[in-house]
C-alpha positions in Angstrom: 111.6 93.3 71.6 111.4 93.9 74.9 108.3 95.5 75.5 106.7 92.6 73.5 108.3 89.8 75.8 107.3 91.5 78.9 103.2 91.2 77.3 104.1 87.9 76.5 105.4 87.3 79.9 102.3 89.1 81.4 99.7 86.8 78.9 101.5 83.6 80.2 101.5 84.7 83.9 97.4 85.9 83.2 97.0 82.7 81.3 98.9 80.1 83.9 96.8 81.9 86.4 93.7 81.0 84.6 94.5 77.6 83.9 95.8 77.2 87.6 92.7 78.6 89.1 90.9 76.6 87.4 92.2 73.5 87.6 92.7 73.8 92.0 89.5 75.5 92.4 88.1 71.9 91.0 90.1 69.7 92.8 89.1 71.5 95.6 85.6 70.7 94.8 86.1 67.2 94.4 87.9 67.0 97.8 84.6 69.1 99.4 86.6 72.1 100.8 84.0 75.5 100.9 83.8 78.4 98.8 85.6 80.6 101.2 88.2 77.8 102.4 88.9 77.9 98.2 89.8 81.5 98.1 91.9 81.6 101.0 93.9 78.8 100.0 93.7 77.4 96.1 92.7 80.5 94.7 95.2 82.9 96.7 97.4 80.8 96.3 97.2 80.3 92.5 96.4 84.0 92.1 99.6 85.0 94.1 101.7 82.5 92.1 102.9 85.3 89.5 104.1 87.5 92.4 105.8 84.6 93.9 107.6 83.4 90.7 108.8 87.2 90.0 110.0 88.0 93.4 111.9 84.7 93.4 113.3 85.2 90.8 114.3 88.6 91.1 115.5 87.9 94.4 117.6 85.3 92.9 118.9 87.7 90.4 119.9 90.4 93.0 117.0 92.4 92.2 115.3 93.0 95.7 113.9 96.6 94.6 111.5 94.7 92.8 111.5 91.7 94.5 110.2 93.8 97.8 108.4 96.0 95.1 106.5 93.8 93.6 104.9 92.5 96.8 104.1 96.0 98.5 103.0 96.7 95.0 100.5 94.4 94.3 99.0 94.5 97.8 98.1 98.1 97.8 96.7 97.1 94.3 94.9 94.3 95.8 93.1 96.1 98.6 92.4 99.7 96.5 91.1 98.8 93.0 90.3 95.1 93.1 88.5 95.1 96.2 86.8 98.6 95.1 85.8 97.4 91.4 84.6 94.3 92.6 82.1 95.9 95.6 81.3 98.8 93.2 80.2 96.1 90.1 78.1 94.1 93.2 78.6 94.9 97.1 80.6 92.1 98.8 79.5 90.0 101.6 81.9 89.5 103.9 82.0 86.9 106.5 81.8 87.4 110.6 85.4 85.2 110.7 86.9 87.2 108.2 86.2 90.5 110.1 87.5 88.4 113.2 90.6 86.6 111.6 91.7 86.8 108.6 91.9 90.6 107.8 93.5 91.4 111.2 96.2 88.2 110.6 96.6 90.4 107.5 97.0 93.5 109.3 99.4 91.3 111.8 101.9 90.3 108.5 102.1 93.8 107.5 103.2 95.3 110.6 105.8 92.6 110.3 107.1 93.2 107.6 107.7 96.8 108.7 109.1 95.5 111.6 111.8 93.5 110.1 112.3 95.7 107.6 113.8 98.4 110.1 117.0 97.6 111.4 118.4 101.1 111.3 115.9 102.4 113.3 115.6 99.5 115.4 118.6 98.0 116.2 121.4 100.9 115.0 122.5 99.2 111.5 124.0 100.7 109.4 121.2 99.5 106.2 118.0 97.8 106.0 117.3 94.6 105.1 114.9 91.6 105.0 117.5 88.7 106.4 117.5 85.1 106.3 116.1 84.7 109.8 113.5 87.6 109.3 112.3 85.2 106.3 112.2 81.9 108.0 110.1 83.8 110.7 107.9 85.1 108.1 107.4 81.3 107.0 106.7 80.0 110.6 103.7 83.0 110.6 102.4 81.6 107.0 102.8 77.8 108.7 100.7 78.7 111.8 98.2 80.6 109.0 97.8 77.4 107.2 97.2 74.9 110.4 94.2 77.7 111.0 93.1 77.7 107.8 92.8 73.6 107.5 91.5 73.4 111.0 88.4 75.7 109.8 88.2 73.6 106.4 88.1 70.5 108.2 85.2 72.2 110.6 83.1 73.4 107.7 83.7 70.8 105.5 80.9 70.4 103.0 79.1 67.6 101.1 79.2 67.6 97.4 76.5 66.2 95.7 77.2 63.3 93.3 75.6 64.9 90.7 78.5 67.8 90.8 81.3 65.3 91.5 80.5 63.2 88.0 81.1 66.5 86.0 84.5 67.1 87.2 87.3 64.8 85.9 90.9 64.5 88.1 93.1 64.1 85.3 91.9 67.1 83.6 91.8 69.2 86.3 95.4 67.8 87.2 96.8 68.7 84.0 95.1 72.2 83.5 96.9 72.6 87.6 100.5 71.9 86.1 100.2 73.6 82.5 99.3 76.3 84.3 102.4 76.4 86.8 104.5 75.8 84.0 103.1 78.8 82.3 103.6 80.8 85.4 107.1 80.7 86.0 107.8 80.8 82.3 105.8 84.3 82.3 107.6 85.4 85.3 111.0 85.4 84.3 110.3 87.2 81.3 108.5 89.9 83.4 111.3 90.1 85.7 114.5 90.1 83.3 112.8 92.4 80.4 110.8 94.9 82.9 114.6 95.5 84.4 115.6 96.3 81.0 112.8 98.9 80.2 113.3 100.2 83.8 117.1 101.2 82.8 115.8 102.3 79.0 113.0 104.5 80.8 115.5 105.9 84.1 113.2 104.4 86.2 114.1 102.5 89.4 113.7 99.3 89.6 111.2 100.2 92.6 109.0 102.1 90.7 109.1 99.2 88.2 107.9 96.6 91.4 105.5 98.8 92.5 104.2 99.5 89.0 104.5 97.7 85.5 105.3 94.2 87.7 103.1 95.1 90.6 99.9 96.0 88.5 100.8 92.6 85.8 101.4 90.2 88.5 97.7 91.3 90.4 95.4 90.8 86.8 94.9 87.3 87.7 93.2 88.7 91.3 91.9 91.2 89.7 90.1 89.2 87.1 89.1 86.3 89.7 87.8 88.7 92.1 85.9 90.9 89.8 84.7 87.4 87.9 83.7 85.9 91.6 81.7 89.5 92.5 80.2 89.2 89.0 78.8 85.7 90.2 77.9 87.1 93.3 80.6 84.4 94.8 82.0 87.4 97.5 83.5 84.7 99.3 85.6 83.7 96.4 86.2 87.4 95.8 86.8 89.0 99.4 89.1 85.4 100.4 91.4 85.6 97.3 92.1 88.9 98.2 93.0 88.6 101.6 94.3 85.5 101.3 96.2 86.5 98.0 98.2 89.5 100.7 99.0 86.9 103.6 100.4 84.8 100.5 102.2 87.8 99.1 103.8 88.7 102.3 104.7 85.8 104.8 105.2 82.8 101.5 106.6 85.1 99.0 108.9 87.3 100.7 109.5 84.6 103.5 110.9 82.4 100.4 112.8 85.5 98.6 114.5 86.8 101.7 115.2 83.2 102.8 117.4 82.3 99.9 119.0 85.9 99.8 118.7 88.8 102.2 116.7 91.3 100.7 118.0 95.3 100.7 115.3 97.7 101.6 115.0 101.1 99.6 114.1 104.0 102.1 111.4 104.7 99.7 109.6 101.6 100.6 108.8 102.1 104.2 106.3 104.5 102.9 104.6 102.4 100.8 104.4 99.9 103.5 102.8 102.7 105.8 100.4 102.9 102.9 99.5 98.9 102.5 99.1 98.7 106.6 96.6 102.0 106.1 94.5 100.1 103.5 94.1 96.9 105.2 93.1 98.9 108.6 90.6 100.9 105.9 89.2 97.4 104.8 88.8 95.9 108.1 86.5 99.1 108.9 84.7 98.9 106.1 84.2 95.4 106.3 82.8 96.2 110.0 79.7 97.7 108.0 76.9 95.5 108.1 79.5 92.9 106.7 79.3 94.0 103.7 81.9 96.2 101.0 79.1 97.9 99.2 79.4 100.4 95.7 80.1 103.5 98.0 83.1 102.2 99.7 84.6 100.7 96.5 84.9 103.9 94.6 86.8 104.9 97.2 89.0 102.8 97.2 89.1 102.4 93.4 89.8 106.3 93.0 92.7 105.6 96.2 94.4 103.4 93.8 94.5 106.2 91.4 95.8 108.6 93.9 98.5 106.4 95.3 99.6 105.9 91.7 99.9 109.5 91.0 101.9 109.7 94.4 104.6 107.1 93.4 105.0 108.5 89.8 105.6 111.5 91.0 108.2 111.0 93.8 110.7 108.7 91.2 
C-alpha cells in the first residue's frame, strides 16, 4: 500500500505541476511578461512547488534529513540530467544575463547554504543546523532575487498581440492554477509520509530517501518542462526553469522549512552540497561557450547524474 500511495503522490505532484504550469505560464501571457521572465518566475516557481510542499512538510513533521535532502537532491538532479537531456535532445541557448546573473546568484545561494549550514566548523557548536535566523536570511536573498527579477520584466516587457490574447481565457487558466496547487500539496504529503515508511522497511536513511526516491519525484515536473521547452526549441523556458527552479529550491524552500523549524544537518550532506556548488560552477562554464549548452556537454552531465547516483547508493 505504500509503494502505491507514494506513485499516487508522485502522479498528483507530476499532475498538479502540469496543470500549474500551465495555467501561470498563461496568465503570464496575458499580463505580457517574456519567455525567459516566465521560467524564472511562473514556471520555477510552479515546477519547484513539489519540492516546496514536501520539504514543508517534512520539516513540519521533524523530518529535516529529507526536508534538507530533498532540496540538495533535486538540484544536483536539476543541473546533471535535466539540463544534459534537454541540450543533448536540442543545444540550449543561453542568454548573455543569464551567464552574468542568474547562474552566479545561483552559485551565490549555494555557498550560502553551505555557509549556514556549518556551525561546528564555524562557530565551535556542538551540531549543525539550518536556524530560524539562517532561514529568514535565506528569504531576504530570495526577496532581493525577486525585486531583480521584476525590475528586468518590467524592462523587457513585451507586447502581445490581440490575436494571442483572445485564445487565452482568465477563468480557465485561474482554475487550472488552483486545481493544480491543490493537487500539489495533496501529492506531497503522501510522498513525504509513505517514502518515510519504505525508507524504514528498506534500512535506508531518510537522506538517501531526499536525495533519491523524493529528490528524483519532486524534479519530473522540471524535468518534463525543460525537456518539453528544449523540444520546442523554447531554451529560455528550459535553461530559466532550471535555474530559477534551484534559487527557488534553496533560498524559498529551505528559507520557509528552516524558518518554521530549525533544520538538523546530516554530516553526509555537506558533501553533497560540495557536489551541487561544483555543478552549478560546471554550468556557468559551459554556459560561457558560445552561449550555448550543446549535445556534447549534456551527456556529460547526463552520465554525471548517473555517477553521483552510484556514489550516494553506495556510501548509505
Amino acid at each position: 500500500m505504500e509503494y502505491f500511495l507514494l506513485l499516487l503522490g508522485f502522479g498528483l505532484l507530476i499532475k498538479g505541476a502540469d496543470y500549474f504550469v500551465e495555467g501561470s505560464s498563461n496568465l503570464a501571457t496575458l499580463m505580457r511578461v517574456s519567455p525567459m521572465i516566465i521560467g524564472l518566475t511562473i514556471v520555477a516557481f510552479g515546477t519547484s512547488s513539489p519540492e516546496a510542499t514536501v520539504s514543508i512538510i517534512a520539516a513540519i513533521n521533524g523530518n529535516a534529513d529529507i526536508s534538507l535532502g530533498n532540496v540538495v537532491g533535486s538540484n544536483i538532479f536539476n543541473l546533471t540530467l535535466v539540463v544534459g537531456l534537454a541540450a543533448f535532445l536540442y543545444p540550449l541557448k543561453v542568454e548573455n544575463e543569464t551567464i552574468r546573473k542568474e547562474i552566479p546568484f545561483t552559485l551565490l545561494a549555494s555557498v550560502a547554504l553551505l555557509i549556514f549550514m556549518s556551525d561546528v566548523t564555524l562557530q565551535g557548536f556542538m551540531n549543525n543546523f539550518i536556524t530560524r535566523s539562517d532561514g529568514l536570511t535565506l528569504l531576504l536573498f530570495f526577496a532581493i532575487f525577486m525585486y531583480y527579477v521584476l525590475e528586468v520584466a518590467r524592462n523587457r516587457r513585451q507586447t502581445v498581440e490581440e490575436g494571442e490574447k483572445t485564445n487565452l481565457a482568465w477563468g480557465k487558466n485561474i482554475f487550472l492554477t488552483v486545481i493544480g496547487l491543490g493537487a500539489i500539496i495533496l501529492g506531497g504529503e503522501l510522498v513525504v509520509s509513505n517514502s518515510k515508511k519504505i525508507a524504514y522497511a528498506l534500512g535506508m536513511s531518510e537522506t538517501l530517501v531526499g536525495l533519491t526516491i523524493v529528490a528524483v519525484g519532486t524534479s519530473l515536473p522540471e524535468l518534463v518542462t525543460s525537456v518539453t521547452a528544449a523540444l520546442k526549441k523554447k531554451s529560455e523556458i528550459a535553461i530559466g526553469n532550471i535555474v530559477g527552479s534551484n534559487i527557488f529550491n534553496i533560498l524559498l524552500v529551505l528559507g520557509i522549512s528552516s524558518s518554521i523549524t530549525p533544520l538538523a544537518v546530516n554530516g553526509k550532506v555537506f558533501v553533497d552540497v560540495i557536489i551541487m556548488i561544483f555543478f552549478t560552477f560546471v554550468l556557468l562554464i559551459f554556459s560561457r561557450t558560445k552561449y550555448r549548452i550543446g549535445k556534447t556537454e549534456g551527456l556529460i552531465l547526463a552520465v554525471s547524474y548517473v555517477a553521483y547516483l552510484t556514489y550516494i547508493i553506495l556510501r548509505n
